[in-house]
C-alpha positions as CSV (number, residue, x, y, z in Angstrom):
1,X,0.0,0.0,0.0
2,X,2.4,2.2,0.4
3,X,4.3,1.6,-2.5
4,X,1.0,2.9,-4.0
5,X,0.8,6.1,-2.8
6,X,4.2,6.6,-3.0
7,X,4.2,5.4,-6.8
8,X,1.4,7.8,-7.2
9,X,2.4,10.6,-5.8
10,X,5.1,11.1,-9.1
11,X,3.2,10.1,-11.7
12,X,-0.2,11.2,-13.4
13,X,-2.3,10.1,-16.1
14,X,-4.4,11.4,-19.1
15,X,-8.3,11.6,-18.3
16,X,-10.8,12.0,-21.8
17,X,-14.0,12.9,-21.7
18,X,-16.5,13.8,-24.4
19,X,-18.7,16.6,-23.7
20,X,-22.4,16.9,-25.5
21,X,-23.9,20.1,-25.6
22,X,-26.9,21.3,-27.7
23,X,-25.3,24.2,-28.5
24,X,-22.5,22.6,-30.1
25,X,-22.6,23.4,-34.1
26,X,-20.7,21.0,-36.2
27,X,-18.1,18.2,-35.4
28,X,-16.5,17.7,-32.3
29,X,-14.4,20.8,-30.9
30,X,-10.4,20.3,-30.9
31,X,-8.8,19.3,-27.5
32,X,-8.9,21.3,-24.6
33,X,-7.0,20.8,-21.9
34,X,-7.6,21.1,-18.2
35,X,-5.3,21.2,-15.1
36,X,-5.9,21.9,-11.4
37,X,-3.7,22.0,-8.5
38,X,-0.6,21.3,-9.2
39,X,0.6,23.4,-6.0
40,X,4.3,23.2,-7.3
41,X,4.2,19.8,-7.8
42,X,7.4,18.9,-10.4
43,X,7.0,15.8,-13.3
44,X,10.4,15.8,-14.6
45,X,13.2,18.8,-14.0
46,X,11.0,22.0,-14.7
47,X,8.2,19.6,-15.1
48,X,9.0,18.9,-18.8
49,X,7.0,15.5,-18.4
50,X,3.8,17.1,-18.4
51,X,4.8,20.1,-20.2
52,X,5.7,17.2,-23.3
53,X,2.2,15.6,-22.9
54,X,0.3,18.6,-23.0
55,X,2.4,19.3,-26.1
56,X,1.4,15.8,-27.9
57,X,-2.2,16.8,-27.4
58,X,-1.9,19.7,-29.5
59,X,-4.9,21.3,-27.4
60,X,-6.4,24.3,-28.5
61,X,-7.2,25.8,-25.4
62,X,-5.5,25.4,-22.2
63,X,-8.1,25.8,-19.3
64,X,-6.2,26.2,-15.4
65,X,-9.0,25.9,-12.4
66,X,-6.6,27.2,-9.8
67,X,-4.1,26.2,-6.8
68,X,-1.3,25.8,-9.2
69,X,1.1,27.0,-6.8
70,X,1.5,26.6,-3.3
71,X,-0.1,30.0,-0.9
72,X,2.3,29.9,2.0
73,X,4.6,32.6,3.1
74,X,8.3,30.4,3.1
75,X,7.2,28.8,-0.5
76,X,8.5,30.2,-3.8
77,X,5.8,30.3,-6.8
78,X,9.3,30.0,-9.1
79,X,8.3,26.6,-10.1
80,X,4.4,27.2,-10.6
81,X,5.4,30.3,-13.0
82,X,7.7,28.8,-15.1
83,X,5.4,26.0,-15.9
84,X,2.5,28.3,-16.9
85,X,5.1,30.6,-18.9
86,X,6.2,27.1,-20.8
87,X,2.3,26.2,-21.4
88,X,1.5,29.6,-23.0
89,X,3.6,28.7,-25.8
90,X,1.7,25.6,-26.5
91,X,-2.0,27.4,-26.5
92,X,-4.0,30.5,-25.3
93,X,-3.9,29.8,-21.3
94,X,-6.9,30.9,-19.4
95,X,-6.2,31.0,-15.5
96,X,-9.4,30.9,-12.4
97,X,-7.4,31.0,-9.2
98,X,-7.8,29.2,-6.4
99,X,-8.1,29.4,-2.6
100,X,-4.3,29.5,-2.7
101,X,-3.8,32.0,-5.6
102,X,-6.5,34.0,-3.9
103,X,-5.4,34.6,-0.5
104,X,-2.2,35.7,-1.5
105,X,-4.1,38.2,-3.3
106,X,-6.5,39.3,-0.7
107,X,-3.7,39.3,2.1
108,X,-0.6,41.6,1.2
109,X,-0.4,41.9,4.9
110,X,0.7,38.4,5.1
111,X,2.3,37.4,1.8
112,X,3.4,41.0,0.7
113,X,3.8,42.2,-3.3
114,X,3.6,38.0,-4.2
115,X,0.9,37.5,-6.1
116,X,0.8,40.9,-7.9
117,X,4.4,39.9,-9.1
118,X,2.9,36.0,-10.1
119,X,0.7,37.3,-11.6
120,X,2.5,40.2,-13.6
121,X,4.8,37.3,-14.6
122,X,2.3,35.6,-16.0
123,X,0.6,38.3,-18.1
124,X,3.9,39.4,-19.8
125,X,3.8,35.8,-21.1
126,X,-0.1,35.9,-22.4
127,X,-2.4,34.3,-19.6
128,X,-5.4,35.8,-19.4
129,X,-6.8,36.0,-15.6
130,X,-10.1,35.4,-14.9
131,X,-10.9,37.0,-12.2
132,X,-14.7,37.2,-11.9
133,X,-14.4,38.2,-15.5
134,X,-15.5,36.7,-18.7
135,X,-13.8,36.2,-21.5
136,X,-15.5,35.3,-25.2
137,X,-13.8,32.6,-27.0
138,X,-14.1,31.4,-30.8
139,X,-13.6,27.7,-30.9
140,X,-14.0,26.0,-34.0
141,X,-16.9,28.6,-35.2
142,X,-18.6,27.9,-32.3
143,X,-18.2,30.8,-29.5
144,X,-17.8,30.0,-25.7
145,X,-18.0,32.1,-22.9
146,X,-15.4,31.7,-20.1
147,X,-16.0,32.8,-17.0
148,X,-13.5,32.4,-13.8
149,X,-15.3,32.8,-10.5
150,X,-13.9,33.9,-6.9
151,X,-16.2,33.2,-4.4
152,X,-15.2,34.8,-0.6
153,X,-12.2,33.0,0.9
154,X,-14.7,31.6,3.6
155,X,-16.2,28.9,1.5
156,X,-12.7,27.3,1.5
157,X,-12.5,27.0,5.7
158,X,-12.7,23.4,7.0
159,X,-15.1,21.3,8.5
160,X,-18.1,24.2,7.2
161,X,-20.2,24.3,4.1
162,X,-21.7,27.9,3.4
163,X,-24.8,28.9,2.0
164,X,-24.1,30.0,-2.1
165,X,-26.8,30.6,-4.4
166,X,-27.0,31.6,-7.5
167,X,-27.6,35.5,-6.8
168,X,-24.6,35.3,-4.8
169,X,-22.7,34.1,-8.3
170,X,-24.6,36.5,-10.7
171,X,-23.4,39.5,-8.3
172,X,-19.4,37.9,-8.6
173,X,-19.7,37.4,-12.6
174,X,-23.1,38.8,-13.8
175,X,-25.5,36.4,-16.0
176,X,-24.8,33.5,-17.8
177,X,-24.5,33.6,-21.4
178,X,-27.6,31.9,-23.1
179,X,-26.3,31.5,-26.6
180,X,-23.0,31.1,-26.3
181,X,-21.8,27.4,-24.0
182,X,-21.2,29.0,-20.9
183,X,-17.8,27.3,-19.2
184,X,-17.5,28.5,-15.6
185,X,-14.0,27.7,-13.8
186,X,-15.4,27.5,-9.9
187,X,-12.4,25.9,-8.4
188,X,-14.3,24.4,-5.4
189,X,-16.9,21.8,-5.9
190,X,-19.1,21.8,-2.9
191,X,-21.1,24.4,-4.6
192,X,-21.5,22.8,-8.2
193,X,-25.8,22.7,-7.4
194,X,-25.0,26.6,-7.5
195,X,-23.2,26.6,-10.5
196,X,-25.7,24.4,-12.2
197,X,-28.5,27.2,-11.0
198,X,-27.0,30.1,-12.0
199,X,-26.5,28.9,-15.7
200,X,-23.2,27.0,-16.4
201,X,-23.6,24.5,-19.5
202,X,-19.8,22.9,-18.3
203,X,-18.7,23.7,-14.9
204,X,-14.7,23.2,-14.4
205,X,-13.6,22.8,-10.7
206,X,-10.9,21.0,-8.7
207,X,-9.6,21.7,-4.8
208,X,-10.6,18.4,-3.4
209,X,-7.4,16.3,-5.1
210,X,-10.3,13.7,-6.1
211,X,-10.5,13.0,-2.5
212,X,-7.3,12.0,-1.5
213,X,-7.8,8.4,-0.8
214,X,-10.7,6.1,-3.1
215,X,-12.1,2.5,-2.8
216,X,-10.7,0.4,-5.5
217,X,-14.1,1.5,-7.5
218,X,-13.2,5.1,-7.4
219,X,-15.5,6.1,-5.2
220,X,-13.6,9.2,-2.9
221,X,-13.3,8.8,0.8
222,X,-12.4,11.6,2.4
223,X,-11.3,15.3,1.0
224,X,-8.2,17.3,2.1
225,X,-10.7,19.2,4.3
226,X,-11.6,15.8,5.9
227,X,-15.0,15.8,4.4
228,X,-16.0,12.1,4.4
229,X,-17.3,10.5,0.7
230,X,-17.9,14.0,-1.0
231,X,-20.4,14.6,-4.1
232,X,-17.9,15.6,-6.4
233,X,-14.0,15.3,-6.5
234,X,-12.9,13.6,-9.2
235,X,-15.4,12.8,-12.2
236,X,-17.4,14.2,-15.0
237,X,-21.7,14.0,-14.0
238,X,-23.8,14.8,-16.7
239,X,-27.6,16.4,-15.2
240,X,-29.6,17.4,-18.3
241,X,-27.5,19.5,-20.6
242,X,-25.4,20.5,-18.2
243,X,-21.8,18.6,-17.3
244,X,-19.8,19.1,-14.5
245,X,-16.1,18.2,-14.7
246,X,-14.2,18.0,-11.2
247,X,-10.3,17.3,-11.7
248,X,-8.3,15.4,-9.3
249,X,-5.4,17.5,-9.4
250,X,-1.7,16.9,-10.4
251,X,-0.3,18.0,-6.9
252,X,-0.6,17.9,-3.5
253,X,0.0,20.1,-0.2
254,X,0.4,19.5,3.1
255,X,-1.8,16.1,3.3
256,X,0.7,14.2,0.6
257,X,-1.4,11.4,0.3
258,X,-3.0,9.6,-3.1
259,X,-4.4,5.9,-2.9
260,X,-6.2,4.6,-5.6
261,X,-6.4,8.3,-6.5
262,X,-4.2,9.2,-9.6
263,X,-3.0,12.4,-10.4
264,X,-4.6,13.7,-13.7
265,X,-4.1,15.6,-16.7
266,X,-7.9,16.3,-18.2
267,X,-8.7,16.6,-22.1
268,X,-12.3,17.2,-23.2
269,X,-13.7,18.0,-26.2
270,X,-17.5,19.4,-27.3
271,X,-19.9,17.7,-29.6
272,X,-23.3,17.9,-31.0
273,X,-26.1,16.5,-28.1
């Protein structure tokens, strides 16, 4: 067993899903690719192992849900940047932050000028932040809306679930697009009913490292916040038109634990419902 986890805790796999949508117009979109939580984690020196597989995929769009660096005050982001500055040369990157990219934001007092400079870094090399913003995409003539959402940092604390409807979303980001498919990038999954309400046609989200430890079926146990079997950590759950893709995560922090749990690198693509 503990070959396992240590086994993966340095590797990660390639997750496929197919995405229907009625919205879709034509043949199936080209690859997009989507990564969560990587929290500085390395694949190969300057992680060129998962900067080469991204690469073979040839995505068109590279999609980042959040936590790919590590929020504490002794940790570099040196790591985290250089990945993201190596994966803008591959495809447009679109980046939702996380709890971790987000309190460095929202407390200076704690991680000083950090973030501003990650995040300067970043845009010099073409990453669009999505800060509850939108951002209107062409994707194989068919037009998307991206939208990143920050929620307050509270919905993150452990052992609580807060109250999040979807007023509280339309006041972060507005309304959902109705003709376009709406792709929101909510990095935490505990509020995906939410999402769902407000309008999303794909919902992107991550945080929970697909649980941490699974059953041999998959099934997640218990969550980095110690939430025992939660809804959604690592899958793709279709209700209606609506999908909702939660990633596993290709890192780990603090809890470095992964059993029957592999890391993942996600590629979708949109057809015709």
């Amino acid at each position: 067993m503990f070959a396992e986890v240590e086994r993966e805790l340095h590797t990660f796999c390639i997750t496929r899903y197919k995405v229907l949508s009625p919205k879709w117009n034509g043949e199936k979109s080209g690859k997009i690719i989507f990564l969560s939580d990587l929290h500085n984690h390395e694949y190969g020196l300057h992680n060129k192992k998962l900067i080469d597989k991204i690469k073979m995929e040839n995505p068109e769009l590279i999609l980042i849900g959040g936590d790919i660096l590590v929020g504490k005050e002794d940790i570099t982001y040196e790591s985290a940047a250089k990945f993201v500055e190596a994966i803008c040369k591959i495809a447009p990157v679109y980046y939702a932050n996380g709890n971790h990219e987000q309190r460095m934001k929202e407390k200076p007092e704690k991680y000083g000028d950090a973030f501003v400079k990650y995040k300067k870094r970043l845009l010099d090399a073409g990453v669009c932040f999505l800060e509850n913003e939108s951002a209107e995409v062409d994707l194989d003539r068919n037009r998307l809306c991206l939208t990143g959402l920050e929620l307050q940092l509270e919905v993150y604390e452990k052992m609580k679930t807060h109250k999040v409807t979807k007023d509280d979303i339309a006041q972060k980001v507005g309304s959902a697009k109705q003709e376009e498919i709406q792709i929101l990038l909510a990095h935490n999954p505990e509020y995906m009913e939410a999402y769902q309400a407000w309008g999303a046609d794909i919902t992107l989200s991550g945080h929970l490292h697909g649980g941490l430890i699974c059953l041999p079926n998959g099934k997640s146990v218990i969550t980095p916040q110690f939430h025992l079997f939660p809804k959604h950590a690592g899958e793709m759950k279709v209700k209606g038109n609506q999908t909702a893709i939660v990633s596993r995560g290709l890192g780990t922090h603090t809890v470095n634990i992964r059993l029957f749990n592999p890391a993942e690198l996600i590629v979708f693509q949109i057809s015709k419902q």
